[in-house]
N, C-alpha and C positions, 0 to 999 in steps of 0.2 A: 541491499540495493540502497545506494545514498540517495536522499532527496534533493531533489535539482538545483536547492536554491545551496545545500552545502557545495555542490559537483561549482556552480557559477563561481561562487564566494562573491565580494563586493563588486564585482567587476560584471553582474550580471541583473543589477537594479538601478533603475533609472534614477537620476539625481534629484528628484526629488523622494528615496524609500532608502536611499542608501545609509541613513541611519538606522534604518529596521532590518538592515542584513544580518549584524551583530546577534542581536536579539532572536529571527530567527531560524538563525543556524545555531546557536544554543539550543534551539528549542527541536530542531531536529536530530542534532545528535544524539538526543535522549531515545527517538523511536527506536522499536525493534528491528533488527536485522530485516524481519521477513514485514514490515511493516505493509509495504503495497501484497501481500497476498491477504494478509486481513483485511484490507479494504476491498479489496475483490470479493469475500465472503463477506464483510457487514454487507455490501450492499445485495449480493444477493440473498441474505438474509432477511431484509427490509423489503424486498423485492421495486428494488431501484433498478434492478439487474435480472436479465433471465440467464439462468444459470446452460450459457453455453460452454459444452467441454472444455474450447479452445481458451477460455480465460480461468480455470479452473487451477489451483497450484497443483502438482504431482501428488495425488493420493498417498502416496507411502512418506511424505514428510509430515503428513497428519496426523494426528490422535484417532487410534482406528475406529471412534464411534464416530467421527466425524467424515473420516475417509467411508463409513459405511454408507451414511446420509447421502451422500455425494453421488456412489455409486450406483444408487437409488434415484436417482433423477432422469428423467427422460433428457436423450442426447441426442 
């Protein structure tokens, strides 16, 4: 999943940031592919987040100790 500010490119900061478009779309192209699903688990991890189903990534693309965790949680 690209992050917004790559998907915008310059054309999506307002003229006073649009020299920080450069910078951070470098800086997102480094994230992982699956980056918003680890953010969905840090925060439920942190418990920023209660871990509803419906925001939860598909268990079988998980490392199965963690798809187990998961499985484990009231739904």
């Amino acid at each position: 999943m690209p992050c917004l500010c790559e998907v915008l490119g310059d054309d999506g900061w307002c003229l006073g940031h649009q020299e920080e478009s450069a910078e951070a779309r470098a800086w997102a192209a480094h994230l992982p592919d699956r980056w918003a699903e680890l953010v969905v688990l840090w925060w439920i991890a942190t418990g920023e987040l209660r871990a509803d189903p419906s925001l939860l990534p598909d268990p079988r693309h998980l490392p199965a100790p963690l798809a187990a965790a998961l499985g484990e949680l009231p739904g």
